[in-house]
C-alpha positions in Angstrom: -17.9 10.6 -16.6 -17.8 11.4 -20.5 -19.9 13.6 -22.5 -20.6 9.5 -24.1 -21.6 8.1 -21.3 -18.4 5.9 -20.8 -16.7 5.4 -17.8 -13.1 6.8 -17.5 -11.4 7.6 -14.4 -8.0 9.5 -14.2 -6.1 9.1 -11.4 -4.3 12.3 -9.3 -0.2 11.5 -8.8 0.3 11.6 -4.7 2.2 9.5 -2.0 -1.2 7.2 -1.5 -0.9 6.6 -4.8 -1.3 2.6 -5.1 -3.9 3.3 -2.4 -6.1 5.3 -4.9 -5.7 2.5 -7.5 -7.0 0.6 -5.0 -10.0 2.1 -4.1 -10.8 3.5 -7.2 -10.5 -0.3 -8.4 -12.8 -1.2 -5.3 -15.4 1.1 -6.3 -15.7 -0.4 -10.2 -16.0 -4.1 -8.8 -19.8 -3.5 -7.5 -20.7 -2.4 -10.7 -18.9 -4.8 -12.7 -19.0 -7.8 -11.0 -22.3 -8.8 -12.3 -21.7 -11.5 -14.0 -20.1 -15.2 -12.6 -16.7 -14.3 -14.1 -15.2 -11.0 -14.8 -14.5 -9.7 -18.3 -12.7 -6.8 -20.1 -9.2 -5.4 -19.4 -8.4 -2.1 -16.9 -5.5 -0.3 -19.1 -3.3 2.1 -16.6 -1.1 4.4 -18.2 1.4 5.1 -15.7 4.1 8.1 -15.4 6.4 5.8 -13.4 7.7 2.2 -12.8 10.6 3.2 -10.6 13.1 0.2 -10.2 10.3 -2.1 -11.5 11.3 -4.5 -9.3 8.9 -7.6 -7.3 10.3 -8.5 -4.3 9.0 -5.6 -1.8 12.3 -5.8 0.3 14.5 -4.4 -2.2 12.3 -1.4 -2.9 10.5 1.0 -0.8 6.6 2.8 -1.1 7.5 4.4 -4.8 6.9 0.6 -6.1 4.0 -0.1 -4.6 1.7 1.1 -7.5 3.7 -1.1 -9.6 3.7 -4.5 -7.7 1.4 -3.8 -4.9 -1.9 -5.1 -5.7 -0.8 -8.7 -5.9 0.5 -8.5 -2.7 -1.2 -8.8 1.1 -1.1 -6.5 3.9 -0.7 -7.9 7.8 -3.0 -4.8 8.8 -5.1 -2.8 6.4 -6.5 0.7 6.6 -10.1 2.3 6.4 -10.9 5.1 3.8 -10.5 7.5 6.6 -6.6 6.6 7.1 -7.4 4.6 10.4 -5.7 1.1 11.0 -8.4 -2.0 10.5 -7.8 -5.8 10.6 -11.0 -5.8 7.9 -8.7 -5.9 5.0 -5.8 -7.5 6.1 -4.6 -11.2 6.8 -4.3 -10.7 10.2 -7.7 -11.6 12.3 -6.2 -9.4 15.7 -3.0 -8.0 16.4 -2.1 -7.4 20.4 1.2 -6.2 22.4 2.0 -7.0 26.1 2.3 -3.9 28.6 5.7 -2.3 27.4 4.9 -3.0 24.0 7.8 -4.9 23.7 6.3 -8.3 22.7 3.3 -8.2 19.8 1.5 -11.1 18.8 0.0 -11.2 15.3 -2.7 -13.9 14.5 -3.5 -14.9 11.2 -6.7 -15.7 9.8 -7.4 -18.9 8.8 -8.0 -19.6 5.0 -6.2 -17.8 3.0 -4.5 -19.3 0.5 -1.8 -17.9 -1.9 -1.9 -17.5 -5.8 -0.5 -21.6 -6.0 -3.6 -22.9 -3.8 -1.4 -23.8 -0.7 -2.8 -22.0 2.7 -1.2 -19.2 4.5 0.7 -20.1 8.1 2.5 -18.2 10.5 5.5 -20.0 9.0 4.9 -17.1 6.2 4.7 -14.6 8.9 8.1 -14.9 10.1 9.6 -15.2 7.0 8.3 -12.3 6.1 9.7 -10.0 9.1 12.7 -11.5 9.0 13.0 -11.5 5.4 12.1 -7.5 5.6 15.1 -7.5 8.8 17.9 -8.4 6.4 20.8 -6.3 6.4 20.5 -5.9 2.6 17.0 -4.6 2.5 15.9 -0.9 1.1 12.3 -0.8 1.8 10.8 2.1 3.9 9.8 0.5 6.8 12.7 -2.2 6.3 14.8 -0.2 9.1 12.0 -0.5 11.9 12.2 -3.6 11.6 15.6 -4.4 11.1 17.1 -2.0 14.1 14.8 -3.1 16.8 13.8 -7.2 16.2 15.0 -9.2 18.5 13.6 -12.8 17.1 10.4 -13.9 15.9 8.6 -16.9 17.6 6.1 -19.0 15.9 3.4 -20.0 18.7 1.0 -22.3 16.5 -0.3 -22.7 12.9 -1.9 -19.5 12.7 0.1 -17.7 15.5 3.6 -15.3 16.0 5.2 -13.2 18.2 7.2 -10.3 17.2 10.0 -9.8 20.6 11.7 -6.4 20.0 14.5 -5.1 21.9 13.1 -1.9 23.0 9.3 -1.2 23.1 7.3 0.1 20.0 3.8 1.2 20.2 3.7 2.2 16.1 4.8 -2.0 15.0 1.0 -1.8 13.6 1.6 1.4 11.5 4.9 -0.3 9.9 2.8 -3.5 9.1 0.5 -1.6 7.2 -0.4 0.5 4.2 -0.5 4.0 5.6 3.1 4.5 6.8 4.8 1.0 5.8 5.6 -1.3 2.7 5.9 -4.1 4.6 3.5 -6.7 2.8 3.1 -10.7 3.2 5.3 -13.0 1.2 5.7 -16.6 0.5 7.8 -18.6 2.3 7.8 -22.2 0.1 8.3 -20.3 -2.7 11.2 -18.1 -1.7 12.5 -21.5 -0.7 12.0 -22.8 -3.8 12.7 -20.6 -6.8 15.4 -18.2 -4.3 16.0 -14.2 -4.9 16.6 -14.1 -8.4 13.6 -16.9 -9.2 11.6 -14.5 -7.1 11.9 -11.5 -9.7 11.1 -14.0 -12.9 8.1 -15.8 -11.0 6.7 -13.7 -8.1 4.0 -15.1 -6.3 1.2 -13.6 -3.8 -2.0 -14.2 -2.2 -3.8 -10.3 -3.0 -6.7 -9.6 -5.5 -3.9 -9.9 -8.6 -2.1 -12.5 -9.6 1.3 -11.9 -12.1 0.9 -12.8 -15.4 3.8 -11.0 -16.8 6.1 -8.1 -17.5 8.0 -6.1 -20.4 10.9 -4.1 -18.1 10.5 -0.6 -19.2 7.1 -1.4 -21.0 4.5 -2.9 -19.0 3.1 -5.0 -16.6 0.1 -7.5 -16.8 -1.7 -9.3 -13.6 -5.6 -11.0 -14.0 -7.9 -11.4 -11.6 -7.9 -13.8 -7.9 -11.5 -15.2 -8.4 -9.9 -17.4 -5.1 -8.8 -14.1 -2.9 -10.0 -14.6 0.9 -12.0 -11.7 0.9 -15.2 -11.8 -1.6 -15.9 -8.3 -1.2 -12.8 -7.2 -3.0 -12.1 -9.7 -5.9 -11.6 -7.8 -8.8 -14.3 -6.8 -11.4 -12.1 -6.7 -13.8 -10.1 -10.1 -15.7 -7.5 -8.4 -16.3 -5.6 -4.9 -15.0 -2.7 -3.5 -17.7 -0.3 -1.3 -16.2 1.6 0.5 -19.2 4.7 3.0 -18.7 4.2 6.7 -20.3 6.1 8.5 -18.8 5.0 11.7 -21.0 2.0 13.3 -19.3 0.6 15.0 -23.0 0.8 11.3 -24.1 -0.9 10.3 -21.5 -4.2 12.5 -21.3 -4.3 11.4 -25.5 -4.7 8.1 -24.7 -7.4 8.6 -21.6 -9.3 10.8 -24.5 -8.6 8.3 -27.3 -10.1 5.2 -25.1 -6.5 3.6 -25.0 -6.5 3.9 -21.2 -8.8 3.6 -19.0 -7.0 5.1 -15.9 -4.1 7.6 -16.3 -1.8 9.3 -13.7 -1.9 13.2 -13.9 0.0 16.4 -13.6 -1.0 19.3 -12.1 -1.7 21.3 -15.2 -3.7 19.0 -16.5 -6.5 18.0 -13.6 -9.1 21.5 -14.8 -8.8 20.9 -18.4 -9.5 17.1 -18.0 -12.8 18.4 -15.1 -14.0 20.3 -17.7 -14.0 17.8 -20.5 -16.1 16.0 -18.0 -13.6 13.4 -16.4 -13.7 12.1 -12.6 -10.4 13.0 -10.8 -10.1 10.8 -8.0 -6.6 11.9 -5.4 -6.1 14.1 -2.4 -6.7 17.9 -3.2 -3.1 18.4 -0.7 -0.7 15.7 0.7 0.8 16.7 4.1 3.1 15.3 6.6 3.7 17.7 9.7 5.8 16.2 12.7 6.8 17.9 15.9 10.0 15.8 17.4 11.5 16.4 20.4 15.3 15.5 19.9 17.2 14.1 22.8 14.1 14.3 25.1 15.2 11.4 27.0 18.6 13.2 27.9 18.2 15.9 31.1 21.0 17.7 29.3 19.0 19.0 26.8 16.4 21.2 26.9 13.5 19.3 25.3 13.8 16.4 28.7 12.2 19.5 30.6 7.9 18.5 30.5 7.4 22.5 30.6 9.6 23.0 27.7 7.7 20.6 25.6 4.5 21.9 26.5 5.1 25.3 25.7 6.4 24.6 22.4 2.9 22.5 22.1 0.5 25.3 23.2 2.4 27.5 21.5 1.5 26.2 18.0 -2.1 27.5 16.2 -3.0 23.9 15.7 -6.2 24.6 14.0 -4.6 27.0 11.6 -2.6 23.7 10.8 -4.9 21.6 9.6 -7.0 24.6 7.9 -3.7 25.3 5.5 -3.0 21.5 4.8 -7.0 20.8 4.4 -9.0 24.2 3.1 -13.0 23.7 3.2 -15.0 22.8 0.3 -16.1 26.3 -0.6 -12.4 27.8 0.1 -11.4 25.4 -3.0 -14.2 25.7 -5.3 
């Protein structure tokens, strides 16, 4: 908070960044939600609109700050990075022994940004819309390479058949790892690709309003959305591109923004003025892959191989470097 009193938030750049936007926004709508109907405008001044573009196939995660929050998730995620149906459209998702076969069922209710209700007939368009040849998105390619055809089984109902089994389909589907986020059939059908970009439509706590390219980007608030817990506080959210950080931080300190993306230099100076700095302190990814463990010509098929390169790793030294204690980063 301000030396004032007034509530400004500045937001830390990372690769979960729509995710923080999120959850920051989550954490305002308690407190402002107290009247019937939401008022006042959230101004984001934002470092980066990437290719600024609204259909989530043709992109991949860097746009999701910029169109996400009007969109769904099929499986949504818990502030502890865990997978959870609480926040997402589907009610359950289950896979048969091999994990070849996954069946995704919807729940009932929800209703896009035009009134109409949500079907599984949205749910396959959507995977096969996101298994295009043309597509760019991240987790477009896990999709694409290992689909075999997707079968609606009732109004609420699919199945995902893949040609070789998959036990991370959730992760893909959701917001940790994936991109891959519910669109609208009907109106796909009805406005096409290009109708798409000038008119996008979704069933998330935003609706579109409109959008400058290279300027901004304006969405108001689903009083409708599915889930009460997380319609906005806010009427309106303004996302505006800066792209210089100095200009930026003037405008969180002026009272022009209300939520600013950050550079490094800038996170003390802005602590010590008495800001809030909501991010991760570090962003890691470690992977260990074996390569070619499924051939016995390599090395890595042999079990033993595998788990001495395993025990020979300091794990816990790991995750100490990636995530130091409290009172190592103070």
């Amino acid at each position: 908070m301000r030396p004032s009193g007034r509530s400004l938030w500045c937001l830390l750049v990372s690769l979960v960044l729509s995710a923080m936007l999120s959850a920051w926004a989550d954490a305002q709508f308690t407190s402002a939600a107290t009247s019937a109907k939401p008022q006042s405008t959230v101004n984001v001044a934002f470092h980066s609109f990437s290719k600024e573009v609204m259909d989530p196939a043709l992109h991949g995660t860097p746009g999701l700050p910029y169109r996400g929050q009007m969109f769904d998730w099929f499986i949504s995620a818990t502030p502890e990075g865990k997978l959870t149906t609480d926040y997402g459209v589907l009610e359950r998702y289950e896979s048969n022994a091999d994990a070849t076969v996954w069946t995704f069922v919807l729940r009932k209710g929800i209703r896009w940004h035009d009134g109409v209700e949500m079907t599984a007939d949205d749910l396959k368009f959507t995977v096969e819309h996101y298994a295009r040849p043309t597509t760019q998105c991240t987790q477009c390619g896990a999709v694409r390479g290992n689909l075999d055809r997707v079968e609606v089984v009732d109004r609420h109902t699919i199945r995902l058949h893949l040609q070789q089994p998959d036990a991370n389909i959730p992760a893909a589907f959701g917001p940790l790892e994936g991109d891959l986020q519910i669109l609208r059939k009907h109106h796909f059908d009805t406005v096409g690709l290009p109708g798409f970009e000038e008119k996008p439509l979704g069933s998330g706590p935003w609706k579109f309003v409109k959008r400058e390219i290279g300027q901004f980007i304006e969405y108001e608030a689903n009083l409708d959305y599915w889930n009460p817990e997380r319609i906005p506080g806010f009427a309106k959210l303004r996302m505006v591109l800066v792209p210089e950080s100095r200009t930026r931080v003037a405008m969180l300190k002026r009272g022009e923004a209300d939520l600013i993306s950050l550079e490094p230099q800038d996170v003390e100076p802005l602590k010590k003025d008495g800001y809030q700095i909501i991010g991760p302190r570090d962003t890691g990814y470690p992977m260990l892959v074996f390569y070619k463990s499924y051939d016995p010509a390599f090395l890595t098929h042999k079990l033993e191989f595998r788990k001495a390169l395993i025990l020979g790793v300091d794990w816990d030294a790991v995750v100490k470097s990636f995530y130091p204690s409290e009172s190592a980063t103070n």
